[in-house]
C-alpha positions in Angstrom: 124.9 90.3 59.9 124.7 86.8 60.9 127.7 86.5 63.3 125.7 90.1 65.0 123.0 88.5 65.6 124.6 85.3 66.8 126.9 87.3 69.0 123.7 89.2 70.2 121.5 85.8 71.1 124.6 84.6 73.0 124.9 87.8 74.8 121.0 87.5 76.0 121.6 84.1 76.9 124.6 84.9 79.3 122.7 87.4 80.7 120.1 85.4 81.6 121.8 82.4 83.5 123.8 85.3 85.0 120.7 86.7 86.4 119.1 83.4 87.0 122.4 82.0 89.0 122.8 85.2 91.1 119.3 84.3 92.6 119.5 80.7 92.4 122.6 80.5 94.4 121.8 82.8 97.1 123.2 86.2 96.2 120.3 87.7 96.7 119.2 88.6 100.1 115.8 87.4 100.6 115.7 88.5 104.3 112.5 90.5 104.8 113.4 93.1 107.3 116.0 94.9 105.0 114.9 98.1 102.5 113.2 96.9 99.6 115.8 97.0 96.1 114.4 100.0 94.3 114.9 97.8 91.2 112.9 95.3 92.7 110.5 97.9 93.3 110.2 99.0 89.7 109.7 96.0 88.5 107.8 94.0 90.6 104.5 96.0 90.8 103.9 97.0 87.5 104.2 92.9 86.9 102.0 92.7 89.4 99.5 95.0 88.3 99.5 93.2 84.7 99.5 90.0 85.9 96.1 91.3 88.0 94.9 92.4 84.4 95.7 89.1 82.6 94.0 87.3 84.7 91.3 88.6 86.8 87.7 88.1 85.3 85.8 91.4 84.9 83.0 90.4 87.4 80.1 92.4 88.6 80.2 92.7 92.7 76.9 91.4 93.4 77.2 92.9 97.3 75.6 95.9 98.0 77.3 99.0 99.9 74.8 99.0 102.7 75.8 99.2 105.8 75.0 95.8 106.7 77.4 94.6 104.1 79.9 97.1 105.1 79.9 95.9 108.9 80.3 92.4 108.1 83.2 93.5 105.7 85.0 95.5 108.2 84.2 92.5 110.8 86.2 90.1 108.3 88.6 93.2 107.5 89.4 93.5 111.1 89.6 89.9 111.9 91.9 88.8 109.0 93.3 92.3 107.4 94.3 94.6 109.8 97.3 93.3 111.4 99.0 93.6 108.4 96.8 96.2 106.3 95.8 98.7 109.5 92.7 100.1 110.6 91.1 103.5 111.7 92.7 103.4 114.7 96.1 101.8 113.8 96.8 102.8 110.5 100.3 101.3 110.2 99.2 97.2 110.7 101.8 95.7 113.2 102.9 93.4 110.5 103.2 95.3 107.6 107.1 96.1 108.2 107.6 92.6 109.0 106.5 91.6 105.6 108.6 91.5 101.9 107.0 94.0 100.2 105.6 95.4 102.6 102.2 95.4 103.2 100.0 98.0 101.9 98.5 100.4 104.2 94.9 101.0 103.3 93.7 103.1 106.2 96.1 105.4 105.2 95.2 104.9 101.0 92.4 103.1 100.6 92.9 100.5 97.8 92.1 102.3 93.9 92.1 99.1 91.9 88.2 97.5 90.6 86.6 95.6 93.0 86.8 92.7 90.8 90.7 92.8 90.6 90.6 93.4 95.0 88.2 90.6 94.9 90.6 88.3 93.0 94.0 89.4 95.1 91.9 88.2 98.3 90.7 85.0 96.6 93.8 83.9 95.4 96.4 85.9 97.3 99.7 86.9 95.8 102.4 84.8 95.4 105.9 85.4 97.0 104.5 88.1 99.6 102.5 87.8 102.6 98.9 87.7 101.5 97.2 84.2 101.6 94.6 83.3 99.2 91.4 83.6 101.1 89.2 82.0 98.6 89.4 78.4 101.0 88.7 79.8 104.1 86.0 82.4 103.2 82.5 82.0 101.2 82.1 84.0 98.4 79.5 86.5 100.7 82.0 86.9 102.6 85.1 87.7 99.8 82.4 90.1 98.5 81.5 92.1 101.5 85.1 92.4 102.3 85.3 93.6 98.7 83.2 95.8 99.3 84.4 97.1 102.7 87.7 97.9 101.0 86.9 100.2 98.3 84.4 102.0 100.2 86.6 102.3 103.6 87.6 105.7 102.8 83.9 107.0 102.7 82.0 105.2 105.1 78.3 106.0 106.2 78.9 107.6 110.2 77.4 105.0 111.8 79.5 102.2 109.8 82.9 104.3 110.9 81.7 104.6 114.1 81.6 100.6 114.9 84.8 100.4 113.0 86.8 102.8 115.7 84.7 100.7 118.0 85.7 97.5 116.5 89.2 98.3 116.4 89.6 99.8 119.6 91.5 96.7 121.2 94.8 95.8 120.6 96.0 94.2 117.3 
């Protein structure tokens, strides 16, 4: 049993610095214009998703879906978002294919996650993809509202939708 689980350990540990030395000496193709790895795929966003869980607080959106808040939330949206993320009139952001992974598309599927775990992503950004942390550059107001924005973009009041097209009726 002993020399099992000896032979076992060593086997895990082989496997790891194999792993670890096929990315650390540049086996991997970390060009961002190629397909994304499926096995990448199936791993990388479920770790994602728990590490949004881990470490997100549970916090109450103190922003109100008004349409006020909504307009200055698809203001920042448009301004900092929408090249990559699209809008109601380019639904495919003229970034997103440029990125690794690729950008999410929300016009298309607006975002499904809490607003306190959108909230956090556009705070602190994600590591090792495109999306900055926003939490320097933005007031909390302002992370809020485009909180807000986000997971109510796919039911907007008509007169909120209607500035949007407006909005987003120039060029990206």
């Amino acid at each position: 049993m002993r020399k099992f689980l000896l032979g076992f350990l060593t086997g895990i540990i082989v496997l790891a610095l194999v792993g670890f030395s096929y990315v650390r000496f540049g086996f991997l193709d970390m060009r961002a214009d190629i397909p994304v790895n499926p096995l990448e795929q199936a791993i990388a966003m479920p770790s994602l998703d728990a590490s949004i869980n881990r470490h997100a607080p549970a916090r109450r959106n103190p922003v109100a879906p008004s349409d006020a808040n909504l307009i200055a939330g698809m203001k920042i949206y448009q301004a900092k978002c929408a090249n990559c993320h699209g809008d109601v009139n380019h639904p495919h952001g003229i970034l997103a294919d440029d990125l690794y992974p690729r950008a999410p598309q929300f016009a298309g599927d607006a975002p499904d996650m809490p607003e306190w775990q959108n909230y956090f992503i556009i705070q602190h950004g994600i590591r090792l993809t495109g999306m900055p942390a926003w939490g320097n550059l933005l007031s909390d107001q302002q992370l809020w509202q485009v909180t807000t924005f986000l997971n109510h973009m796919d039911k907007l009041p008509s007169g909120v939708s209607g500035q949007w097209k407006a909005v987003a009726a120039g060029p990206m």
